[in-house]
Every structure is written in C-alpha cells, then in structure tokens.
N, C-alpha and C positions, 0 to 999 in steps of 0.2 A: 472545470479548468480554473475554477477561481480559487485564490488564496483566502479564503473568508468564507463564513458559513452563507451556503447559499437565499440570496431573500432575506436574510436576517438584516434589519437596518442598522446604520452604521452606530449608531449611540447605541444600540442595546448588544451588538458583536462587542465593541470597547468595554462595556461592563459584562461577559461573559469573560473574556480575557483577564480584565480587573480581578474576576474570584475565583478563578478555575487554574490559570496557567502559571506552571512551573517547570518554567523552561530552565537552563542553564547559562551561562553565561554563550559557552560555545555554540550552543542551538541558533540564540539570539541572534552571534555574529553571520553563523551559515543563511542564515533567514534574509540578511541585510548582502550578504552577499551572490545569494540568487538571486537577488532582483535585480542586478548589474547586467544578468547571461539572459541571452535569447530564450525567448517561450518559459520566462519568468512565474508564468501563471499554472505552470505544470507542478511546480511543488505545492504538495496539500498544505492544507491551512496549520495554525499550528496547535489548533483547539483537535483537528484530528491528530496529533501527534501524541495528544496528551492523552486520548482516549486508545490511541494504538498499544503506546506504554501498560494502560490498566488491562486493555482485555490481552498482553503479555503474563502479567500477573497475576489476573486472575487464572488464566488458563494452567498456570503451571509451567510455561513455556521453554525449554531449551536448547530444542532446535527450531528455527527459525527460518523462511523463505521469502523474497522479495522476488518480483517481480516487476521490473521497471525502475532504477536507483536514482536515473534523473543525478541531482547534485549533494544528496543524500541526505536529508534531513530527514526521511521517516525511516531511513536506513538507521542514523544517529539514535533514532527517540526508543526505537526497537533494540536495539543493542543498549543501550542506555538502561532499558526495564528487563534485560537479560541477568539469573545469576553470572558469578563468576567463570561458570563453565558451561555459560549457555555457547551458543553460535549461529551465525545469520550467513546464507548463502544468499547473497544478491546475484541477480541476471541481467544485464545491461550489454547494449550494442556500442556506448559512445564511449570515448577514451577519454574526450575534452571534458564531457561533462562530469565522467566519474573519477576525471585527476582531481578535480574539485573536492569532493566527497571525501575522497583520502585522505585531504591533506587536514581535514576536521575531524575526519576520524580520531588519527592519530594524535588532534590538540586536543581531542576528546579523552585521550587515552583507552579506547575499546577495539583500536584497528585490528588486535588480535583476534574477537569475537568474530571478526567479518570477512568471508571470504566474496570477492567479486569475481565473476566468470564472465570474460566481455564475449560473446558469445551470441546468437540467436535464441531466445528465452525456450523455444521449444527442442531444440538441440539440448541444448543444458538439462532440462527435465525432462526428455527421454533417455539420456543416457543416467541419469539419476535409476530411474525406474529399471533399466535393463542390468543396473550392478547392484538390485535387490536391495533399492529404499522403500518401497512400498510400507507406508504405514509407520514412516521414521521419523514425519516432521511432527512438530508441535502446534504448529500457527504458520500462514502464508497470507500475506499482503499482495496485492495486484493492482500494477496502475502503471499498464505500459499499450499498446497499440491494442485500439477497442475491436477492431475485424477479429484478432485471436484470442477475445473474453473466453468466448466457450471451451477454446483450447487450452487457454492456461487454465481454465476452470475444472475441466476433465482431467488433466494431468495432476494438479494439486490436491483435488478429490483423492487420488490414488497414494497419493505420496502421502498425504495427513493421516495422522492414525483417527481411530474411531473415537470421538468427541473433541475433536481438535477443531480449531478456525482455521476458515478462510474467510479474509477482509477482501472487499471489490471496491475499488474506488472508480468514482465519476456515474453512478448509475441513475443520477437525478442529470446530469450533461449539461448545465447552464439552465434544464427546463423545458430542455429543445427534443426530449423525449415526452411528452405532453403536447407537441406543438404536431399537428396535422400535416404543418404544410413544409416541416423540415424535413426531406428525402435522401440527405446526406447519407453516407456508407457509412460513417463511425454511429451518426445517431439511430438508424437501422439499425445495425449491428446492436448498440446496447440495447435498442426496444426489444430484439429475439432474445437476446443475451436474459433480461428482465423477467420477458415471457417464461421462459425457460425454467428460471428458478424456481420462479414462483408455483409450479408445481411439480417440482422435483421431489418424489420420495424419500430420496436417500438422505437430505438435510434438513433441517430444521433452520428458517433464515429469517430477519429482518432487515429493511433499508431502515438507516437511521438517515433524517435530513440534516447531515453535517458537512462542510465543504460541499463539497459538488454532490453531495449524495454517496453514501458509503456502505454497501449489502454485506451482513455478517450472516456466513452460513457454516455452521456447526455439522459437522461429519457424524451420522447417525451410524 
C-alpha cells in the first residue's frame, strides 16, 4: 500500500528517484493530486510507473489491461509507453475516483488509448473471454481487491497471449505476508495468491521488491 519502495530508507528512495525517474509534467501533477483523495496510499510508487512503462516496451505492448485504475496514474504511465495505436482497457468500480483519472488523461492527451469499463473487474473479463479475446492482450497490470488475486489472475492468464506479462502489484503487502501473526483476509489471500505462483507451470515469474512488492509473471 505504500507509495515508496517498500523498506528502502528514505535518503536512498530520494536518490533512486534523483537517477531513474522521468516522469512528465502531468504524472507529477496527478501524483500531487492523489494524495488530496482518501486511501491516498493505494497509488503505486512512481519508481513502479517507470518500470511499468519499460516492461510495456520491452514487451512489444499494444494491447494493454489494468485492473484496478484507482486515480489513474499507472493507467497514465502505461498509456504513456504505449505506440500510437496501442490501447489500455482499465476495470474500475468507482466513478469518483476515476473522474479523476480522466480528467489527466486527457491533459495527458492519450484519453483516446484508454478505454474505462466501471464495472465489476471479473464481469468485464468474463465477458472479454466469452466474445473470443483469448490470447489478445499484450501485458495486464493488477492491483485492485486482493480476495480476487487468483481470479484476476486466472482470467488474465487466458486473455494474454503466450509470452505476454502479467504485473501483480502489493505481493510483499507492507511485509505483513512474512508476519505470522497477521490473519487478516487480504494478507491470507496474497500469502495463497503467492503460494500459488510460485509453483505454477504455466509462467515463468519473479517478485521484484519494488513498492509494495510487484510479481511479474510471463505467460509460457
């Protein structure tokens, strides 16, 4: 949940920023303006935005899935590292929070890249699946309600083609997946969620310790 790389102390996160981030002007402002809105800490860091952008890049990326838009800054950074005629379907429940996102979108000038579905995230990517996207998307970002990791996880599996990412964000959770004596339903869930991957066949994955912890798993 934190905006800052997890455990990294705070002089050495400032010089990680110092030589790595190149943000835009509008990133900057949206940044400065989630942390006005409730549960401020739910936007990823912005050292993950920059890494979201490369492994866009790298990957070859044109179609694009979010899960979770929040006030849309790794909506921005993703769209941002898209060509011309890339496009990003985000999945979001809130309207308040994703008037927000729009309105940067568009001083972004990428709002055309971005389709928002306010919707139930697993409605949205079943009906995806059932009008034969299977193996359409390029890369898929996740970081919205941890109880349905494994189900956006399953769903996105299907939808990505073979050598495409999926990003999982929060799988390191503050820490509190480490911690014995947290019995909490979200930190359960990301421990199974965790469990899970980790010996999953069908991907090839690593946690990187960035923000809150962020699992990149490659569709085999």
């Amino acid at each position: 949940m934190s905006v800052k790389t997890l455990f990294l102390p705070e002089r050495l996160h400032d010089y990680l920023l110092e030589c790595t981030l190149r943000e835009t002007p509008v990133q900057r402002a949206l940044r400065a303006a989630t942390k006005k809105v409730p549960r401020s800490g739910m936007q990823i860091s912005p050292e993950q935005g920059s890494l979201l952008q490369l492994l866009v890049r790298l990957t070859g990326a044109r179609r694009c899935l979010e899960i979770g838009t929040y006030t849309g800054y790794s909506a921005l950074a993703i769209a941002l590292a898209l060509p011309a005629d890339g496009t990003l379907l985000c999945c979001d429940v809130s309207e308040e929070w994703t008037a927000i996102a729009r309105r940067y979108w568009k001083r972004a000038r990428i709002e055309r890249k971005i389709e928002l579905r306010l919707a139930p995230a697993l409605m949205t990517l079943d009906a995806l699946l059932a009008r034969g996207s299977t193996g359409r998307f390029d890369f898929a970002f996740v970081d919205a309600d941890k109880k349905n990791y494994r189900n956006y996880f399953e769903r996105c599996l299907k939808l990505v083609r073979r050598g495409g990412l999926i990003a999982v964000d929060n799988t390191l959770w503050g820490g509190r997946v480490a911690d014995r004596s947290a019995r909490d339903e979200d930190t359960r869930a990301i421990r199974a969620f965790n469990r899970r991957l980790a010996r999953d066949p069908r991907i090839a994955m690593a946690m990187v310790p960035i923000g809150d912890g962020l699992t990149l798993a490659m569709r085999l």
